[in-house]
C-alpha positions, 0 to 999 in steps of 0.5 A: 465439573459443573462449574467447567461445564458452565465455564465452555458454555459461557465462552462458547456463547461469548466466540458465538456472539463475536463470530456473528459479530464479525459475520456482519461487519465482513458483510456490510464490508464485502457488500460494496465489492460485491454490487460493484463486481456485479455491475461489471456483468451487467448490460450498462443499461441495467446498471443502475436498477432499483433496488440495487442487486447485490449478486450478478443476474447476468454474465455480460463480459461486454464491460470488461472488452470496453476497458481495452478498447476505450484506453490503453490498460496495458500500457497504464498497467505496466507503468503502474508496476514499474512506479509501484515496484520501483518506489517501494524497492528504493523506499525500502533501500533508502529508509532501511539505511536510515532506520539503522544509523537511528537504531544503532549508530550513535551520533551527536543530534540523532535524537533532534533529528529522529524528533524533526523526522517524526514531525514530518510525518504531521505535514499534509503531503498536498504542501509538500506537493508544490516544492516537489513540483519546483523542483522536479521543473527545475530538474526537467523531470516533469511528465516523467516517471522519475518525477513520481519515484524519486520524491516517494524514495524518502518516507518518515513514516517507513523510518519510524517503523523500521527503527522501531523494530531494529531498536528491539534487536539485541545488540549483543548481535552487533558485537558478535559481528564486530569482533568477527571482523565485520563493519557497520555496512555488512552488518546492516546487510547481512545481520540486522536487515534480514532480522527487521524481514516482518517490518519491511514487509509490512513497510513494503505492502503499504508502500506498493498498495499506496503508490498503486492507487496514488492519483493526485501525484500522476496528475500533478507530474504527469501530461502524456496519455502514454505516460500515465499510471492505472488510477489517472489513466481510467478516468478516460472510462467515465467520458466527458462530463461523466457521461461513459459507460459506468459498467467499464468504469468499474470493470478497470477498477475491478481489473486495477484491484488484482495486482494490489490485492495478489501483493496484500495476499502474498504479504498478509502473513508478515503485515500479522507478524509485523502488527504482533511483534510490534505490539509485544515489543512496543 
């Protein structure tokens, strides 16, 4: 009995130890948020205070009135969601596709082509940007959205983790199918895909959240101001020469943060479950 005691205790201190471990890391995470929240509620001229005050002192929603009037936050908001929404979707379609004809199709070369595709994933995509540019010229696609959607539908990294997962499923399950009667097409569609659900949605999130804060794409393609996505349209904020109002520059921010975050929120539970089968099955 005293031996069990012993035992509760020590782990009792081991959960304290790491429970005040992770405390400080939340804290030292949150910290930049919570100053850059704060800020947005400040007068501009008290922006910048030394010491920096990490919790707001006054709520001035002045900042976040200068973010509507300077720039057309609606119009880059919505562009923003069609490119991010539009992306993700046809990634998920065009990557899901392939991840199955690697998984469970078998034809000549799939392994040097699955070693090619897995290589792709070493080149920095600013080298890819040029040839994309060329083409996308030559399309007359440039200053348009489709010039930032069609080159994004394509993801080697998407591939692998949804290959990956559609390699653990049983093939028994295919066939079963295909004595049913069913072809490869409506097995992929009504079998194997919704199965794969943890991987496409951890594929899906990483997709909207990294096409949402994508800035060096939409200032490569993109020249209208009408045109333009969140991330290149704020730049307007910080004024010539970085001479704007600061408070408004982290009050778009704050405000370009609620979409991505309300997407990670909703898709939390399958990024775990996504992380943990893979761990199990990898």
């Amino acid at each position: 009995m005293k031996n069990s005691n012993k035992i509760t205790r020590t782990q009792f201190l081991f959960r304290a130890v790491v429970f005040l471990l992770l405390l400080i890391f939340a804290i030292f995470i949150a910290t930049p948020f919570m100053w850059m929240f704060s800020t947005t509620l400040r007068m501009p001229k008290t922006s910048f205070t030394l010491p920096p005050k990490i919790f707001p002192t006054e709520f001035n929603l002045s900042s976040y009135r200068t973010v509507f009037e300077k720039v057309d936050f609606l119009a880059f908001f919505v562009n923003s969601i069609k490119v991010a929404i539009l992306v993700t979707g046809l990634q998920l379609i065009v990557c899901s596709m392939a991840a199955y004809a690697f998984a469970r199709i078998e034809f000549p070369g799939k392994n040097v082509i699955f070693l090619c595709f897995l290589g792709a994933m070493m080149i920095p995509a600013q080298v890819t940007n040029i040839p994309q540019f060329i083409f996308m010229s030559k399309l007359r696609l440039i200053n348009s959205h489709a010039a930032l959607i069609l080159p994004a539908m394509f993801s080697p990294l998407a591939i692998f983790l949804i290959r990956t997962y559609m390699s653990s499923i049983p093939r028994s399950l295919d066939e079963a199918a295909y004595i049913d009667g069913a072809g490869r097409f409506w097995t992929y569609v009504h079998v194997i895909l919704p199965m794969s659900k943890p991987s496409l949605m951890v594929v899906g999130v990483l997709t909207f959240i990294g096409s949402w804060n994508d800035f060096y794409r939409p200032l490569i393609f993109i020249n209208d101001t009408i045109k333009m996505t969140l991330p290149l349209g704020l730049t307007a904020l910080r004024g010539m020469l970085g001479t704007g109002n600061q408070s408004s520059v982290l009050a778009g921010v704050v405000l370009s943060m609620i979409a991505p975050l309300l997407f990670y929120i909703f898709g939390q539970r399958y990024l775990i479950e996504g992380a943990n089968m893979g761990g199990l099955k990898g």
